[in-house]
C-alpha atoms as a printed R data frame, in Angstrom:
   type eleno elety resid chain resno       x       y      z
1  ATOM     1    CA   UNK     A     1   0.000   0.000  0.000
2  ATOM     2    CA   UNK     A     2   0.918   3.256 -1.121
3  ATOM     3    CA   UNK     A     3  -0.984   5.308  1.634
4  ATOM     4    CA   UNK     A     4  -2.919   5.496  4.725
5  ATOM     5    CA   UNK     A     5  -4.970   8.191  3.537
6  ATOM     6    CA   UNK     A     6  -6.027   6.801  0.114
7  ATOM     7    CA   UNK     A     7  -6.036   2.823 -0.667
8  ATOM     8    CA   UNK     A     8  -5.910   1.766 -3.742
9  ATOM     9    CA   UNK     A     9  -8.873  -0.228 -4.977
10 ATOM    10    CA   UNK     A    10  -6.158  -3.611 -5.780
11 ATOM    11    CA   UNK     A    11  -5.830  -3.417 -2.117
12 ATOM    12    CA   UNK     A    12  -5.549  -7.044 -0.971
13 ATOM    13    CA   UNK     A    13  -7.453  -8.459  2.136
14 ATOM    14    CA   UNK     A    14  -3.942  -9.046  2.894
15 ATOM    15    CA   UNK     A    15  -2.898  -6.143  2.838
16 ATOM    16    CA   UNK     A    16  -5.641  -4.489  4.935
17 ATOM    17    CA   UNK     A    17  -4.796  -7.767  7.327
18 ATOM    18    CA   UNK     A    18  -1.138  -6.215  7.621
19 ATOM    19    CA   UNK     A    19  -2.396  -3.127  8.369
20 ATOM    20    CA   UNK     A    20  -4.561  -3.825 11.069
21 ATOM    21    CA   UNK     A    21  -1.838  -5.704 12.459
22 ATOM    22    CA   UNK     A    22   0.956  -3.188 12.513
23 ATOM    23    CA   UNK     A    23  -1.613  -0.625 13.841
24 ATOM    24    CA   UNK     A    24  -2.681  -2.477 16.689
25 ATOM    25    CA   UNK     A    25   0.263  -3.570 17.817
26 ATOM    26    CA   UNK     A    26   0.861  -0.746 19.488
27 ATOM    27    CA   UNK     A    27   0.794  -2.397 23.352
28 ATOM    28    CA   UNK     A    28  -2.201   0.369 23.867
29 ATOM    29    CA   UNK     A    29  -5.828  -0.494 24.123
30 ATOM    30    CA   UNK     A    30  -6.804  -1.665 20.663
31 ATOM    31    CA   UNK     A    31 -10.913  -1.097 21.972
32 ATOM    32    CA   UNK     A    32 -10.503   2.168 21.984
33 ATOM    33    CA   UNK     A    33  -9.147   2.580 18.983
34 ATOM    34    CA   UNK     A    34 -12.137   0.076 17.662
35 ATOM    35    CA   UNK     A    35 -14.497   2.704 19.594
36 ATOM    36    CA   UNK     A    36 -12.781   5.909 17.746
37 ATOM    37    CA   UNK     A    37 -12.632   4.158 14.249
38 ATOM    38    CA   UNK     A    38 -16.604   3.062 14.774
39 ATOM    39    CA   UNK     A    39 -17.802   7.260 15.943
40 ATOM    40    CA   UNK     A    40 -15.858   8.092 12.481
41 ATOM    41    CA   UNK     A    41 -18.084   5.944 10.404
42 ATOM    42    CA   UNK     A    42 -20.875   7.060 12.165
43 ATOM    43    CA   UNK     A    43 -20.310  10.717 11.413
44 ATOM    44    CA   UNK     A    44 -18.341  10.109  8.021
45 ATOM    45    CA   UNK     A    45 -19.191   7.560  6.555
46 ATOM    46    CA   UNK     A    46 -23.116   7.069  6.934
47 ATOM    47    CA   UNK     A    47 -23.810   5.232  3.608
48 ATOM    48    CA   UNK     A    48 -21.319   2.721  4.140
49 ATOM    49    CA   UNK     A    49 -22.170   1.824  7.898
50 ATOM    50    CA   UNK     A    50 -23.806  -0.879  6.634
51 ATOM    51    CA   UNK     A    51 -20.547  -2.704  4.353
52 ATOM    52    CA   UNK     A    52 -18.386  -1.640  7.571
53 ATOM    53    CA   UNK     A    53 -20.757  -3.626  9.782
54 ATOM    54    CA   UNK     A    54 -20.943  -6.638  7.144
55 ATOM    55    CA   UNK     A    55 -16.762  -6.668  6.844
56 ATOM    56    CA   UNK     A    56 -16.049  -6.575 10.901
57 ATOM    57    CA   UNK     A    57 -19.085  -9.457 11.078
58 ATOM    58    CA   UNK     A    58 -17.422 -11.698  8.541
59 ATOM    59    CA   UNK     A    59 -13.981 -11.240  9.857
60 ATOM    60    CA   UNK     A    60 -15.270 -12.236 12.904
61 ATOM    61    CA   UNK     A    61 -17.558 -14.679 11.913
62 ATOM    62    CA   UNK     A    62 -13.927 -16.318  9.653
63 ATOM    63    CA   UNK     A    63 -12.317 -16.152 13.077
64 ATOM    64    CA   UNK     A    64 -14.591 -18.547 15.017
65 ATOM    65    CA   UNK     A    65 -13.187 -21.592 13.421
66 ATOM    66    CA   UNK     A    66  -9.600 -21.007 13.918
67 ATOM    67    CA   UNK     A    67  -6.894 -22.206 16.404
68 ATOM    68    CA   UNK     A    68  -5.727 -20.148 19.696
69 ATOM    69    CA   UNK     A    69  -4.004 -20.036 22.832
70 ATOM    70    CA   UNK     A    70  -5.111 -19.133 26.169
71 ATOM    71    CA   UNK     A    71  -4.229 -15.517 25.446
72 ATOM    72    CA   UNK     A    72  -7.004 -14.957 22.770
73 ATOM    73    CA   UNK     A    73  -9.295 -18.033 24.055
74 ATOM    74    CA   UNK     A    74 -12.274 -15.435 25.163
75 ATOM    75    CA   UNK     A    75 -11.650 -13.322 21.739
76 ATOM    76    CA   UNK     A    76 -12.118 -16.402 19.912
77 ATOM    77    CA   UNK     A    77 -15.394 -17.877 21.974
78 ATOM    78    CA   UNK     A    78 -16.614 -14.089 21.454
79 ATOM    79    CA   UNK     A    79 -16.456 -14.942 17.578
80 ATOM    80    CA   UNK     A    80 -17.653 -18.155 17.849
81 ATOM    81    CA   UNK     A    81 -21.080 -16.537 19.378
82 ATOM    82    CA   UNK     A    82 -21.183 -14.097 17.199
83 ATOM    83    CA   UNK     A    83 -21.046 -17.112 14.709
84 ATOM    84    CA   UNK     A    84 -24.192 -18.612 16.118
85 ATOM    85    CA   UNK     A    85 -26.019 -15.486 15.838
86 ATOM    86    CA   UNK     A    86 -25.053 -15.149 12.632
87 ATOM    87    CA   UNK     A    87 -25.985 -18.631 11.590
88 ATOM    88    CA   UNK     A    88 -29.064 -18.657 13.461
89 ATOM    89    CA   UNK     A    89 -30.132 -15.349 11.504
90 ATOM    90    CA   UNK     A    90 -29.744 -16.598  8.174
């Protein structure tokens, strides 16, 4: 990627992946950063709340069936319900 401020559309899921990874590795608390990110879609971003929503769910949702350790066991059981809900939604 080329910049922070404008991705290109050949932006790879990888590449957002990497992203997210370098910018939350950061030893702060990554929820707040969640929390800021989510009040700037909610004031910027209003007709895309929705594809936001649908990208955080899925990446979730892809989550639930991996490996962890006991570090990230109650991140992963979080996924896994939202997995359920998801499934039992249709």
């Amino acid at each position: 990627m080329t910049s922070l401020v404008s991705v290109p559309r050949d932006t790879t899921p990888e590449d957002i992946a990497k992203l997210l990874k370098d910018w939350l590795n950061s030893y702060d608390r990554a929820e707040l950063r969640g929390a800021k990110a989510g009040k700037q879609f909610l004031e910027e971003h209003r007709s895309l709340q929705g594809l936001v929503v649908n990208f955080m769910v899925s990446a979730l949702v892809a989550m639930a069936d991996g490996d962890t350790d006991l570090r990230n066991a109650k991140a992963i059981e979080l996924c896994r319900k939202v997995k359920q809900l998801v499934d039992k939604s249709g």
